[in-house]
N, C-alpha and C positions, 0 to 999 in steps of 0.2 A: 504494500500500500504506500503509494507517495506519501510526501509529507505537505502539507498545505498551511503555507505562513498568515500567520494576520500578524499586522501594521497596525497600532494604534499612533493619532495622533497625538503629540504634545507626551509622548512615551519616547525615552533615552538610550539607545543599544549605542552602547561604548566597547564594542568589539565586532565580529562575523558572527552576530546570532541571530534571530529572529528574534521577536516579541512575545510571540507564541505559535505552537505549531499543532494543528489538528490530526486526531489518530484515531479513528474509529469515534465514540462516543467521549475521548477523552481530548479537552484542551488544557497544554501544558504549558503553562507561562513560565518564562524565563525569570530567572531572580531580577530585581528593581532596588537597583540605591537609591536613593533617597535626592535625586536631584530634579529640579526646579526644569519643568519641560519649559520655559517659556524663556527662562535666561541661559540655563545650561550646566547652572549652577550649584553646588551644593548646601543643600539647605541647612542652616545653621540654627543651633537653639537648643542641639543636646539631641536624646535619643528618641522621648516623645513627637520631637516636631520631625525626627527622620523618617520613624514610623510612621508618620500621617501621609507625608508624603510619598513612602515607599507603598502605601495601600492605595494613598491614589492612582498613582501611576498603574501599580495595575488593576484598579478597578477601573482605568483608560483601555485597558488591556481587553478587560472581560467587556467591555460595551463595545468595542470595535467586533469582537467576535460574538454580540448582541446575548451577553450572557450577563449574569448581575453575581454579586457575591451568595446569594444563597445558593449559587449553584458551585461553588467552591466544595471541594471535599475533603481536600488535604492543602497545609501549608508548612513550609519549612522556616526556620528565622534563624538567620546568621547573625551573633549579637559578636564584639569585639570585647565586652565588656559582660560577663554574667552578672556584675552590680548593678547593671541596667535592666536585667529582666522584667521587676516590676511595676519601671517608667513607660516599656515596651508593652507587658500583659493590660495594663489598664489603656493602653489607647487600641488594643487587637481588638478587647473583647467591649468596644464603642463601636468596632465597624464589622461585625459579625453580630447576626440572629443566632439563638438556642433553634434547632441543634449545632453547637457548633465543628466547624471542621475539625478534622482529625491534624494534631501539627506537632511538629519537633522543633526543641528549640534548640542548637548548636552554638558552644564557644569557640572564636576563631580569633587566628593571632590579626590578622587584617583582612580589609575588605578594600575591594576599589577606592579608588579618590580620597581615600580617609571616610570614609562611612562610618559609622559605628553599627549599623543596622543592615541587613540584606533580605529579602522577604522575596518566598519562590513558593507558588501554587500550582494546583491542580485543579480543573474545572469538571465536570461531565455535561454533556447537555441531556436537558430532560427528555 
């Protein structure tokens, strides 16, 4: 089965990836740093406001492939900092509905640009 890109607008691929790529019933979005689609910038303000940013981006992601976050099933979160976990848990669980996704949260020495936060999903379509 090919694989079938979606392009979201005002969405940041800072390497050879896609956005996201379609697989049978499963849309799999590429991880999102936490940068500003409109300057290009990384958004500053600590780990909450990376988080915001890193869920918008691809909630940019899931509307271009005309999907919403309830349709998320899995998410991964790359913190640089486990001290941050529950600046990061308290803004997840403002952009997720009960039930929520199934997710891992991983410690990691760095992330692109300086990040502190990196956030990779899985969607299904209904």
């Amino acid at each position: 089965m090919p694989r079938s890109a979606i392009t979201a607008p005002g969405a940041i691929a800072v390497g050879p990836y896609s956005h996201a790529v379609e697989a049978g019933n499963l849309v799999l979005l590429s991880g999102q740093t936490p940068l500003d689609g409109h300057t290009g910038a990384l958004v500053e303000g600590g780990t909450a406001a990376q988080t915001r940013q890193c869920l918008a981006n691809l909630f940019a992601v899931l509307d271009a492939a005309g999907l919403t976050p309830d349709d998320v099933v899995k998410c991964t979160v790359f913190l640089t900092d486990m001290a941050s976990f529950a600046e990061m848990n308290a803004v997840y669980a403002e952009a997720f509905a009960e039930p929520h996704p199934a997710r891992t949260t991983i410690g990691v020495a760095a992330l692109p640009l300086g990040a502190t936060v990196e956030i990779e999903i899985i969607a299904q379509r209904p």
